[in-house]
N, CA, C and O atoms as a Tripos MOL2 file, in Angstrom:
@<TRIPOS>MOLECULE
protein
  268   267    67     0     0
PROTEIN
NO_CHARGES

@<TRIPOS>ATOM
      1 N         100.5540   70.7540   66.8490 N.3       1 UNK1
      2 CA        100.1760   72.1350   67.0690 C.3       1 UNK1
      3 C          98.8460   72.2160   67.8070 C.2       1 UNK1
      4 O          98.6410   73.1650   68.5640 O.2       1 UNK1
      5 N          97.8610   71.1900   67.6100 N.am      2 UNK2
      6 CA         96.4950   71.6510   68.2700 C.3       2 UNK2
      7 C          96.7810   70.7670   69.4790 C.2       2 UNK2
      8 O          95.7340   70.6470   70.1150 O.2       2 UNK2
      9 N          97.4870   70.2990   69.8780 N.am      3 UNK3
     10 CA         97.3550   69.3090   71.3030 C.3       3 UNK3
     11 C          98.4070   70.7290   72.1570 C.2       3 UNK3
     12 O          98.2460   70.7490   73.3770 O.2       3 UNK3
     13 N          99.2560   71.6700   71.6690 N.am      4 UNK4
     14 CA         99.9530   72.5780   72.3650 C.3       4 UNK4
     15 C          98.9900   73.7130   72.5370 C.2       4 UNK4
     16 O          99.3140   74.5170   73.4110 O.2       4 UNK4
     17 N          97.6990   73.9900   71.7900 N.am      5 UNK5
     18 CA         96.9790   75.3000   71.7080 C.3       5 UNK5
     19 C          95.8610   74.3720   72.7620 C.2       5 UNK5
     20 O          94.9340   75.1240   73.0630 O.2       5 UNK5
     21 N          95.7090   73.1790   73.3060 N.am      6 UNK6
     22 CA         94.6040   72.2850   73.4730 C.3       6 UNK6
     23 C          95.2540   72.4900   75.0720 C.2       6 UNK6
     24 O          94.5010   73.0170   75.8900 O.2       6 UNK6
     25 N          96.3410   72.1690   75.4270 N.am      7 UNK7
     26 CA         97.4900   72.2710   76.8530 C.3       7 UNK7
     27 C          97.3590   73.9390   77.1350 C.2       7 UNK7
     28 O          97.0840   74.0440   78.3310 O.2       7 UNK7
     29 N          97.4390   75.1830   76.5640 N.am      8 UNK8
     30 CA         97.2140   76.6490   76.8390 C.3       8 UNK8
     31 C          95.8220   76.3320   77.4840 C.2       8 UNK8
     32 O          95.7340   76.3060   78.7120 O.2       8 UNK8
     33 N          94.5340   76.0480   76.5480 N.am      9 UNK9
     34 CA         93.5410   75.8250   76.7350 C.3       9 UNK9
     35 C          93.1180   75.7950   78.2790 C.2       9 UNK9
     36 O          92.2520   76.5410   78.7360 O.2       9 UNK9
     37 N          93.9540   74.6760   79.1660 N.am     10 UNK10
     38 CA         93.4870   73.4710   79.8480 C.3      10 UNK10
     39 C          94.5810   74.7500   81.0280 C.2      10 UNK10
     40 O          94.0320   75.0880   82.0760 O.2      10 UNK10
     41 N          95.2260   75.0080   80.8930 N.am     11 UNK11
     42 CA         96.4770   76.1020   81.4360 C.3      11 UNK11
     43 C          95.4010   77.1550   81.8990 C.2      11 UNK11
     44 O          94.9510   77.0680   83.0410 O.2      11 UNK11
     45 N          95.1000   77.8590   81.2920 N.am     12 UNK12
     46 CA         94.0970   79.0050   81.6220 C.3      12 UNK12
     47 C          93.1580   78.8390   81.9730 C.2      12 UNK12
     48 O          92.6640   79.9340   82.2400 O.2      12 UNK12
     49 N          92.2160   77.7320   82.2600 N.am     13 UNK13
     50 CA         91.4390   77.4920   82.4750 C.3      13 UNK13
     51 C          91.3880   77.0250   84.0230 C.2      13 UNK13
     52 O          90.5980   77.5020   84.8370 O.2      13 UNK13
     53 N          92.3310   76.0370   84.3100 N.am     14 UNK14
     54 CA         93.3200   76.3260   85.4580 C.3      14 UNK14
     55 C          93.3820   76.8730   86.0680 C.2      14 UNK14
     56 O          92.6580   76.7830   87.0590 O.2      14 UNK14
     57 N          94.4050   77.9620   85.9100 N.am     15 UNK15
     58 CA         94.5280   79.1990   86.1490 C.3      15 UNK15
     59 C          93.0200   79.9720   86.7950 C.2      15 UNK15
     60 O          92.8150   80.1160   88.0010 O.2      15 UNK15
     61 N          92.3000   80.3030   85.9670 N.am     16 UNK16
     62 CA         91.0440   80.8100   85.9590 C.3      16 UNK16
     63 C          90.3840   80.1160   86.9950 C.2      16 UNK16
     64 O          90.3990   80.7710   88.0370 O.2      16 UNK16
     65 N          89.7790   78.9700   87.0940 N.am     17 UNK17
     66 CA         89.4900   78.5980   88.3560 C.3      17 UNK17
     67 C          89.9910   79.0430   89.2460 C.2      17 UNK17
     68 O          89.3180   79.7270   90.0160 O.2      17 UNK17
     69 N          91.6960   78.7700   89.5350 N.am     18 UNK18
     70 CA         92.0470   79.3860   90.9080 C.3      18 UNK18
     71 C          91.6430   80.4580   91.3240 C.2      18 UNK18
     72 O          91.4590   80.6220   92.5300 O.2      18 UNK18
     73 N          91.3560   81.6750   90.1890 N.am     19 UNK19
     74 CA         90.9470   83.1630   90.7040 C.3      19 UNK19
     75 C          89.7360   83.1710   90.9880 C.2      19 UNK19
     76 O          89.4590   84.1230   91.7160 O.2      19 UNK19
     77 N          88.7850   82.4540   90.7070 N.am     20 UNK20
     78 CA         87.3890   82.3860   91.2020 C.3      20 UNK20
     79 C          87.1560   83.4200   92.4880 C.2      20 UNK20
     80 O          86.3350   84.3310   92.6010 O.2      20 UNK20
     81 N          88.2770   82.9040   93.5060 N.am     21 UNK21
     82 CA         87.5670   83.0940   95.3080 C.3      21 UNK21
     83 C          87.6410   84.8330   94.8700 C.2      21 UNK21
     84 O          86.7620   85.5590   95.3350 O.2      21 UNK21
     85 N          88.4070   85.2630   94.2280 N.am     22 UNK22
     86 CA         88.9970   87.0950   93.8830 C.3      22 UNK22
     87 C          87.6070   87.7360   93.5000 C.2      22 UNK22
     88 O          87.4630   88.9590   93.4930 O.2      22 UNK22
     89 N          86.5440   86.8210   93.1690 N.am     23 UNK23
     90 CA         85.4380   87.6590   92.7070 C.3      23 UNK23
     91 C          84.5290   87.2770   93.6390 C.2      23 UNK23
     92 O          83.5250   87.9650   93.8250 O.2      23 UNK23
     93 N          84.6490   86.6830   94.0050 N.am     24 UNK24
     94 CA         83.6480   86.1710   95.7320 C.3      24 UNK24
     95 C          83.0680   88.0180   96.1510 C.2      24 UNK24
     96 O          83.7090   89.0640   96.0460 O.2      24 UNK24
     97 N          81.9410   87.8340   96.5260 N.am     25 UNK25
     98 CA         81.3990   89.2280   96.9760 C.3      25 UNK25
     99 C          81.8290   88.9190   98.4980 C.2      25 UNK25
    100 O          82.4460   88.1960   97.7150 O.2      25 UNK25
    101 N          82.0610   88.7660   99.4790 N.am     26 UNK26
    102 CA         82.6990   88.3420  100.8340 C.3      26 UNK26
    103 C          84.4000   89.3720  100.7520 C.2      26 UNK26
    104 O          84.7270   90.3120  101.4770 O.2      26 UNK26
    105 N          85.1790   88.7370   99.6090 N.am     27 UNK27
    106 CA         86.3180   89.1740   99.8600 C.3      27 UNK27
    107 C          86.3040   90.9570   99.1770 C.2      27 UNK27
    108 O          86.2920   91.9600   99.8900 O.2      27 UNK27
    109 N          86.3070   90.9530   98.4520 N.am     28 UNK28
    110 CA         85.9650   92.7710   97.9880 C.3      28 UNK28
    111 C          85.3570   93.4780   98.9430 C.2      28 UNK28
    112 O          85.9290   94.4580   99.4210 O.2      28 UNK28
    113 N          84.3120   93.1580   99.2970 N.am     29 UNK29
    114 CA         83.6430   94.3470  100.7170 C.3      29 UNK29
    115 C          83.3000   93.9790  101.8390 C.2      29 UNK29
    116 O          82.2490   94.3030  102.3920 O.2      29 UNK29
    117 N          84.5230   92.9550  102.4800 N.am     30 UNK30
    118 CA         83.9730   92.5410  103.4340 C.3      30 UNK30
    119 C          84.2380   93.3720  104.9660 C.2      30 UNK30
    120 O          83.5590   93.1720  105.9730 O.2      30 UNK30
    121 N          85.1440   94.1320  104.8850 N.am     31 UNK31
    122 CA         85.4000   95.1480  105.7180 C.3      31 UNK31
    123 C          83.9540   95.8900  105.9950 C.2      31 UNK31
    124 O          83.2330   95.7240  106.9780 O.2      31 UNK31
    125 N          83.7290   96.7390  104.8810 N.am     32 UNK32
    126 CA         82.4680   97.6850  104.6590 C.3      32 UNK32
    127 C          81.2520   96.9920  104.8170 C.2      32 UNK32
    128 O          80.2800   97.7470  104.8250 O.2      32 UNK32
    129 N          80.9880   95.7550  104.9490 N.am     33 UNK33
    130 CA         79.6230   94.9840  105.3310 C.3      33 UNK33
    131 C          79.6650   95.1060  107.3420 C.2      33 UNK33
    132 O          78.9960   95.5430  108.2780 O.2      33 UNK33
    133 N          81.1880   94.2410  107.0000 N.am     34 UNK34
    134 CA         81.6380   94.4960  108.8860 C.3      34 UNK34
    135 C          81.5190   95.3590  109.5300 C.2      34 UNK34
    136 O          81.3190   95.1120  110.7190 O.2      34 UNK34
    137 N          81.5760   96.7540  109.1120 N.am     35 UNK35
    138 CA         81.6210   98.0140  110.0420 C.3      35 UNK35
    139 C          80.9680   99.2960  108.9980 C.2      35 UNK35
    140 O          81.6320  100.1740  108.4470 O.2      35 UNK35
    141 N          79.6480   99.1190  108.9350 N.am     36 UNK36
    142 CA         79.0670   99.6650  107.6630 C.3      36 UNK36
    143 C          78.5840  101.3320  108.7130 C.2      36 UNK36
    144 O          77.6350  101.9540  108.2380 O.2      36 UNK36
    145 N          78.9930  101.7060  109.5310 N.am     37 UNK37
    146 CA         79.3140  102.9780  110.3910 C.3      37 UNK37
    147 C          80.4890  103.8490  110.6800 C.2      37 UNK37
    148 O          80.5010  104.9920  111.1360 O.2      37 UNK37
    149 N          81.3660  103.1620  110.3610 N.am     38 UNK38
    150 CA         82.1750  103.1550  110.2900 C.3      38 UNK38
    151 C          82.9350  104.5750  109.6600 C.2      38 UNK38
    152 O          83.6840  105.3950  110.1910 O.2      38 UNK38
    153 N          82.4430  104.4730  108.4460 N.am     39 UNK39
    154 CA         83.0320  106.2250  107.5540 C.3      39 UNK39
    155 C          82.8460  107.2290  108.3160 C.2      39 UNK39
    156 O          83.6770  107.9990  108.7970 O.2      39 UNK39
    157 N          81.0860  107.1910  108.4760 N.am     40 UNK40
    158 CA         80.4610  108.2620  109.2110 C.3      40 UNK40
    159 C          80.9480  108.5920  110.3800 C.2      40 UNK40
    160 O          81.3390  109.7300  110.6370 O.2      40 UNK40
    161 N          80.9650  107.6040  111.2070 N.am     41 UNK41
    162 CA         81.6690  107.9610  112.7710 C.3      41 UNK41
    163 C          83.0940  108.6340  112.1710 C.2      41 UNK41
    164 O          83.3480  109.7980  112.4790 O.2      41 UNK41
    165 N          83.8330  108.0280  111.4810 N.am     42 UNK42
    166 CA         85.4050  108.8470  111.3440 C.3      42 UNK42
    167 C          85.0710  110.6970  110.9930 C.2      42 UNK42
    168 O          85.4910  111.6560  111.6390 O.2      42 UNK42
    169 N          84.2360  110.7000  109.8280 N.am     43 UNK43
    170 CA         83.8370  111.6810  109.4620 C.3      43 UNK43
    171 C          83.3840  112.9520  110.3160 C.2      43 UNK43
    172 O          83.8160  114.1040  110.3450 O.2      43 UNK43
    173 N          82.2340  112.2370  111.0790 N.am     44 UNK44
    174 CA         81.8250  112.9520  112.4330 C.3      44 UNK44
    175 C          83.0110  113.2970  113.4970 C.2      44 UNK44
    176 O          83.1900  114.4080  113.9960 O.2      44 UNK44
    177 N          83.6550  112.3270  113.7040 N.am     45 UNK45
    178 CA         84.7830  112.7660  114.7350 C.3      45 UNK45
    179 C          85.7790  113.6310  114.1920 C.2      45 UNK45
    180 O          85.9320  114.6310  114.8930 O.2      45 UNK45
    181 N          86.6910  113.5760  112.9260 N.am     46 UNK46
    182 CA         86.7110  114.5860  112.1200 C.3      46 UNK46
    183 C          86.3970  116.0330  112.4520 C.2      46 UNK46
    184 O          87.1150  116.9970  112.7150 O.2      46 UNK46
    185 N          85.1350  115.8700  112.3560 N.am     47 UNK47
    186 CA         84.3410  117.2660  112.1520 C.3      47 UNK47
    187 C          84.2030  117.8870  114.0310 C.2      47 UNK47
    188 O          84.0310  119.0440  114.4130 O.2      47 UNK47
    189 N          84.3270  116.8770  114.7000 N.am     48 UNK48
    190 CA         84.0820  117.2530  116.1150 C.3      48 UNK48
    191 C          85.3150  117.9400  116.4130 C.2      48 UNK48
    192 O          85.4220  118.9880  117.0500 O.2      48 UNK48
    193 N          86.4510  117.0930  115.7720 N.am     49 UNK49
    194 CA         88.3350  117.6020  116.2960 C.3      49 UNK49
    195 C          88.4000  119.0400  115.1340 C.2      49 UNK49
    196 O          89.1400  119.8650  115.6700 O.2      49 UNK49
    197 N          88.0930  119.3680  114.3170 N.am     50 UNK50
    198 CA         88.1780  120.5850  113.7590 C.3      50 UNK50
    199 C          87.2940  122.0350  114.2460 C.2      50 UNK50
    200 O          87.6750  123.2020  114.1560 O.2      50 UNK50
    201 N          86.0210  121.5120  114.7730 N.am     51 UNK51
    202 CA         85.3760  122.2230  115.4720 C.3      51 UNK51
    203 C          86.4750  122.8330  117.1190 C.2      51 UNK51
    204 O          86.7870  123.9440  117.5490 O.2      51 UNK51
    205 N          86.7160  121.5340  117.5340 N.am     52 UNK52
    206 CA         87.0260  122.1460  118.9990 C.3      52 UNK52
    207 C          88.5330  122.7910  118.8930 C.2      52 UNK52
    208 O          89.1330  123.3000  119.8400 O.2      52 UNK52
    209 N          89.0600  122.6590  117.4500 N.am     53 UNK53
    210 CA         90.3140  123.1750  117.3540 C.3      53 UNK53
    211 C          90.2570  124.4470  117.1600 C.2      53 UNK53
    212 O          90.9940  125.1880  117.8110 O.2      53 UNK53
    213 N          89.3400  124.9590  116.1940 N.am     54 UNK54
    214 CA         88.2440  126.2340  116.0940 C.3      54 UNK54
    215 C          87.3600  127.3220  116.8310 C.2      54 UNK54
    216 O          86.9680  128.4630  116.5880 O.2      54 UNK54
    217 N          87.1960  125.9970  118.2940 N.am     55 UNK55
    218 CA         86.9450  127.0420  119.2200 C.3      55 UNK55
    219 C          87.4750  127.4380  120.7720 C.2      55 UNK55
    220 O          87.1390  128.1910  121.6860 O.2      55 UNK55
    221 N          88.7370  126.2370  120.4170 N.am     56 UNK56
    222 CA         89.9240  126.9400  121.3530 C.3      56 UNK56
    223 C          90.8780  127.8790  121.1690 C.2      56 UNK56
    224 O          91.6050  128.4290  121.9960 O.2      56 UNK56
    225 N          90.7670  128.0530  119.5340 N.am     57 UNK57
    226 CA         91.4930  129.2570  118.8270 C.3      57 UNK57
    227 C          91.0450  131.2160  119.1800 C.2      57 UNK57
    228 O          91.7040  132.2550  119.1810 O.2      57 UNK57
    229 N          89.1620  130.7530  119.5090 N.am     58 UNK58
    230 CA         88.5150  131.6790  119.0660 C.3      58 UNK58
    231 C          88.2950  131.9660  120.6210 C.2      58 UNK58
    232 O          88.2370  133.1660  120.8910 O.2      58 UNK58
    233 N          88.1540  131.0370  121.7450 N.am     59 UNK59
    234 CA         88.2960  131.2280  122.8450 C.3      59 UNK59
    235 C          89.6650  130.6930  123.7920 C.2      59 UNK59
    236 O          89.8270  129.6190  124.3720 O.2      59 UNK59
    237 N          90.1630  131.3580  123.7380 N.am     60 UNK60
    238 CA         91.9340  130.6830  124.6970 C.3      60 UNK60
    239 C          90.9980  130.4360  126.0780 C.2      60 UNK60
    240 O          90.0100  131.1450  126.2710 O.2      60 UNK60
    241 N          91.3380  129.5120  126.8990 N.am     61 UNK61
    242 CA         91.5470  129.0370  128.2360 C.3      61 UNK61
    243 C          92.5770  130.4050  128.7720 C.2      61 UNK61
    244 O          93.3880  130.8000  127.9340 O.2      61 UNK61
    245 N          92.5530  131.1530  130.2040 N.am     62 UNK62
    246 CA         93.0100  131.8270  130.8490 C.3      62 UNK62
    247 C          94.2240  131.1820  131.6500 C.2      62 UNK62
    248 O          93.7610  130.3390  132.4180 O.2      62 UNK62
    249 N          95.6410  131.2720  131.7540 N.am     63 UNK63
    250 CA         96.0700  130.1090  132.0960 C.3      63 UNK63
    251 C          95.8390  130.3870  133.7000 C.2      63 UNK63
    252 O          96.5000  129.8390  134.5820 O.2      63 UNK63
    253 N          94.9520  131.1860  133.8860 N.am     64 UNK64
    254 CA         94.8390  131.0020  135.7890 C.3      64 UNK64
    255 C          94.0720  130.1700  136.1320 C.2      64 UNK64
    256 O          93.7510  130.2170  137.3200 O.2      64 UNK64
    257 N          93.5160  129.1770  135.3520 N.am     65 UNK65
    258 CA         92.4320  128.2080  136.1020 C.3      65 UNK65
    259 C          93.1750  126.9990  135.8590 C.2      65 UNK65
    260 O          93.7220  126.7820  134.7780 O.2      65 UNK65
    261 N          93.2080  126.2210  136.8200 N.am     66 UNK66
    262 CA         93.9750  124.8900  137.2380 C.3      66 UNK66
    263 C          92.6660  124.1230  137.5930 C.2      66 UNK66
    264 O          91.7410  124.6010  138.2500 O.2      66 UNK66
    265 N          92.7200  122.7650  137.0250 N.am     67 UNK67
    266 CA         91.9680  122.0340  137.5450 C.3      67 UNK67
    267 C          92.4230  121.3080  138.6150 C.2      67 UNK67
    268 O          91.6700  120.5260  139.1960 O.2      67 UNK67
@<TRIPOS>BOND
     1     1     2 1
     2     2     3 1
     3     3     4 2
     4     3     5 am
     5     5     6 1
     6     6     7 1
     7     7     8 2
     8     7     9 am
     9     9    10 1
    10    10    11 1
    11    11    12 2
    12    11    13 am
    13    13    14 1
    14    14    15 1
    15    15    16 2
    16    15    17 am
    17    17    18 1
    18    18    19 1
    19    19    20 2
    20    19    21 am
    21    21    22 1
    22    22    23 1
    23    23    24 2
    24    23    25 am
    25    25    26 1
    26    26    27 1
    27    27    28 2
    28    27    29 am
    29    29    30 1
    30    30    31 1
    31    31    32 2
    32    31    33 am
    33    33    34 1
    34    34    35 1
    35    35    36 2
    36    35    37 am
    37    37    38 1
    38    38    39 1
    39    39    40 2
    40    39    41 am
    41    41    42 1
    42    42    43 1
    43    43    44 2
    44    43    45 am
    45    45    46 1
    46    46    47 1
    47    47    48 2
    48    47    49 am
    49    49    50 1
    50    50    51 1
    51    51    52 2
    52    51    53 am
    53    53    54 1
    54    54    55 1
    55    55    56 2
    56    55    57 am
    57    57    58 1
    58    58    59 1
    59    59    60 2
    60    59    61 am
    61    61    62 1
    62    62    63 1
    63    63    64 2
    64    63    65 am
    65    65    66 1
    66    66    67 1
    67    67    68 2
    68    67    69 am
    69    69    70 1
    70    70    71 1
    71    71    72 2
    72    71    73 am
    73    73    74 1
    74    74    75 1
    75    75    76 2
    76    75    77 am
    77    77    78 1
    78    78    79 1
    79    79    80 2
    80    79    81 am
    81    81    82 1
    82    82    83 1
    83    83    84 2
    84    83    85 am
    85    85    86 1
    86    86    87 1
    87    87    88 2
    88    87    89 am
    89    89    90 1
    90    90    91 1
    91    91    92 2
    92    91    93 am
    93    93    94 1
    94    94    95 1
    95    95    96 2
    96    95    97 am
    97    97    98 1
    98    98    99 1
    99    99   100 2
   100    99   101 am
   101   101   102 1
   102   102   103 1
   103   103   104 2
   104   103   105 am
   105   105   106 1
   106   106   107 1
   107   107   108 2
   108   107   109 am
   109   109   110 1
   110   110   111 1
   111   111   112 2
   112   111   113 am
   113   113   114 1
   114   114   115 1
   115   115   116 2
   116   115   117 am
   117   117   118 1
   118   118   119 1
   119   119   120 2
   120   119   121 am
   121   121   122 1
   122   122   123 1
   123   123   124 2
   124   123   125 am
   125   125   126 1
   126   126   127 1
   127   127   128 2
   128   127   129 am
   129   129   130 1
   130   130   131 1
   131   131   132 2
   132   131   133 am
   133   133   134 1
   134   134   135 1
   135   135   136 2
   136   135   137 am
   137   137   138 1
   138   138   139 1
   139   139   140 2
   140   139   141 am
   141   141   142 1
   142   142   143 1
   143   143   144 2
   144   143   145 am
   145   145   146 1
   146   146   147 1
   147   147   148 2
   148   147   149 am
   149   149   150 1
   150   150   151 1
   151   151   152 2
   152   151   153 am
   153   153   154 1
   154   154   155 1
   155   155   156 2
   156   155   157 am
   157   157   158 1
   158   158   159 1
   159   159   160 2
   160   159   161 am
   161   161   162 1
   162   162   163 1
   163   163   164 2
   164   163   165 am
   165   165   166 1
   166   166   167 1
   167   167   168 2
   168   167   169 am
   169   169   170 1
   170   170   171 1
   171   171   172 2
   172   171   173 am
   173   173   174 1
   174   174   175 1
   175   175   176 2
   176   175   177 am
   177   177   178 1
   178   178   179 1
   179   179   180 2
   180   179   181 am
   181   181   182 1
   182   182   183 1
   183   183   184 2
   184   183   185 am
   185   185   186 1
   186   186   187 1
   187   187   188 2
   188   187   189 am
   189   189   190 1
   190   190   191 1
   191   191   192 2
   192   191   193 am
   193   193   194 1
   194   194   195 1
   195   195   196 2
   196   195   197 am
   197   197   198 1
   198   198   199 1
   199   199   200 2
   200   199   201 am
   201   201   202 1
   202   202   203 1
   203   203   204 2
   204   203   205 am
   205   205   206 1
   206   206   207 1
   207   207   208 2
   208   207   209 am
   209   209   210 1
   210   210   211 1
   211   211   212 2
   212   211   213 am
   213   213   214 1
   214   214   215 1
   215   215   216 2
   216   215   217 am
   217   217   218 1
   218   218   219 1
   219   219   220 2
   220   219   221 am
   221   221   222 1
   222   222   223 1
   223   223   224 2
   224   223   225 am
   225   225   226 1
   226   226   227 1
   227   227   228 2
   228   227   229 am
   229   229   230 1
   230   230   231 1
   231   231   232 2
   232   231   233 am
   233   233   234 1
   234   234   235 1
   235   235   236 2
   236   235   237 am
   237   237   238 1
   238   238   239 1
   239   239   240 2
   240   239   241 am
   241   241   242 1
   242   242   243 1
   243   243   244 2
   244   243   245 am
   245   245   246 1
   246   246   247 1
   247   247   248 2
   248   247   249 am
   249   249   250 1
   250   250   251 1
   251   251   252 2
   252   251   253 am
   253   253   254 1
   254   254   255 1
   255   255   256 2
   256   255   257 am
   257   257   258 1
   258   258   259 1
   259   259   260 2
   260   259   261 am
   261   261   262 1
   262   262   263 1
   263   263   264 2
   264   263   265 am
   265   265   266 1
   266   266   267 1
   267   267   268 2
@<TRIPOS>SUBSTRUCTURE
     1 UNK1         2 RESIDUE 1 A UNK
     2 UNK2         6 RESIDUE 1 A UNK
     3 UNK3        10 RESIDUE 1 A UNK
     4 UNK4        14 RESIDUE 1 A UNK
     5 UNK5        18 RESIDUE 1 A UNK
     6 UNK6        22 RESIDUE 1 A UNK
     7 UNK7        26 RESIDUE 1 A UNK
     8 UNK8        30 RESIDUE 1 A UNK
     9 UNK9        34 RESIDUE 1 A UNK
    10 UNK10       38 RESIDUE 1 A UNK
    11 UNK11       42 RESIDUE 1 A UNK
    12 UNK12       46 RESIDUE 1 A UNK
    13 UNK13       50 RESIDUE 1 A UNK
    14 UNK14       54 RESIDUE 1 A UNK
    15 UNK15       58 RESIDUE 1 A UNK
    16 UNK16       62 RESIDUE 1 A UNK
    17 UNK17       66 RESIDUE 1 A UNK
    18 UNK18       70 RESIDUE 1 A UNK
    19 UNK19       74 RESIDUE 1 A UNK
    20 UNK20       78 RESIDUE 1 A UNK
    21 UNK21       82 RESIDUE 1 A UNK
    22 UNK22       86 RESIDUE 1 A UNK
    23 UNK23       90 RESIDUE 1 A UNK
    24 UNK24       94 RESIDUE 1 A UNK
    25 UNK25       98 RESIDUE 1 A UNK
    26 UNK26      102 RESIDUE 1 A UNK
    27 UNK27      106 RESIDUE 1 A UNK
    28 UNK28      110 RESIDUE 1 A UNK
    29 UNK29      114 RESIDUE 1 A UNK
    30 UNK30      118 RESIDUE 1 A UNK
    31 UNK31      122 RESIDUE 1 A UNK
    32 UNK32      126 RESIDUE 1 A UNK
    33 UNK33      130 RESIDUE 1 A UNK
    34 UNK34      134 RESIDUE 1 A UNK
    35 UNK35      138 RESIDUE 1 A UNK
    36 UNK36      142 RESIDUE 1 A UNK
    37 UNK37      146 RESIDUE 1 A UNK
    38 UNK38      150 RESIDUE 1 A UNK
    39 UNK39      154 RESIDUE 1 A UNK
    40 UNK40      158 RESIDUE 1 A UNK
    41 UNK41      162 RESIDUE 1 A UNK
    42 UNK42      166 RESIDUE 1 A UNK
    43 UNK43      170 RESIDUE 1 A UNK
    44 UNK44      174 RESIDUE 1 A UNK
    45 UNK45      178 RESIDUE 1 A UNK
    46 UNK46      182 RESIDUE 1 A UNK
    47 UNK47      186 RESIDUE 1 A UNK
    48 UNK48      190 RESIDUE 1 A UNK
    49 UNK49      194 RESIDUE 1 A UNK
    50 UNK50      198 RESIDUE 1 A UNK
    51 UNK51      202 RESIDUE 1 A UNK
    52 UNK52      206 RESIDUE 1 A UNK
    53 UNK53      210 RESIDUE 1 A UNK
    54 UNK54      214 RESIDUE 1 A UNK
    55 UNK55      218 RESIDUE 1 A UNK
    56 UNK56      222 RESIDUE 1 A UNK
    57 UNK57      226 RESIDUE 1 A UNK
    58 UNK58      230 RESIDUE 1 A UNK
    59 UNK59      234 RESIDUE 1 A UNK
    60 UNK60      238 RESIDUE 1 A UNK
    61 UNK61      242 RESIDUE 1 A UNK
    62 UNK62      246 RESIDUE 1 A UNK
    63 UNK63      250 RESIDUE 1 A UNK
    64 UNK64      254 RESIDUE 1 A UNK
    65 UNK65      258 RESIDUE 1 A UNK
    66 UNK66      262 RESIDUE 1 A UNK
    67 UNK67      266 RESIDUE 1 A UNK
C-alpha cells in the first residue's frame, strides 16, 4: 500500500513539473508585453469610426460632387 501511495506521489509530481512552462510569466502576457498600444489604438480607432459615422449621418455628402 505505501509503495502504490509512494508511485501517485512520484506521478504528480511528474506531472507537475511538466506544467511548470504554464506559469512562466512570458507565456500568459506575452502578447500584451509585445504590443502594449495596442488596446488604445483599437479603442481610439473605434472611437474615430463612430465619430465619422455620426457625422456623415448629421451631414449627407450632396450626391452632385464627384471626385
Amino acid at each position: 500500500m505505501a509503495g502504490g501511495g509512494k508511485g501517485l506521489n512520484a506521478t504528480g509530481e511528474f506531472f507537475r513539473r511538466r506544467d511548470e512552462w504554464r506559469r512562466h510569466p512570458m507565456v500568459g502576457n506575452q502578447l500584451r508585453h509585445a504590443t502594449p498600444g495596442l488596446g488604445i489604438a483599437i479603442v481610439a480607432f473605434g472611437i474615430y469610426l463612430v465619430g465619422e459615422a455620426a457625422y456623415n449621418k448629421l451631414y449627407p455628402s450632396s450626391g452632385d460632387h464627384h471626385h
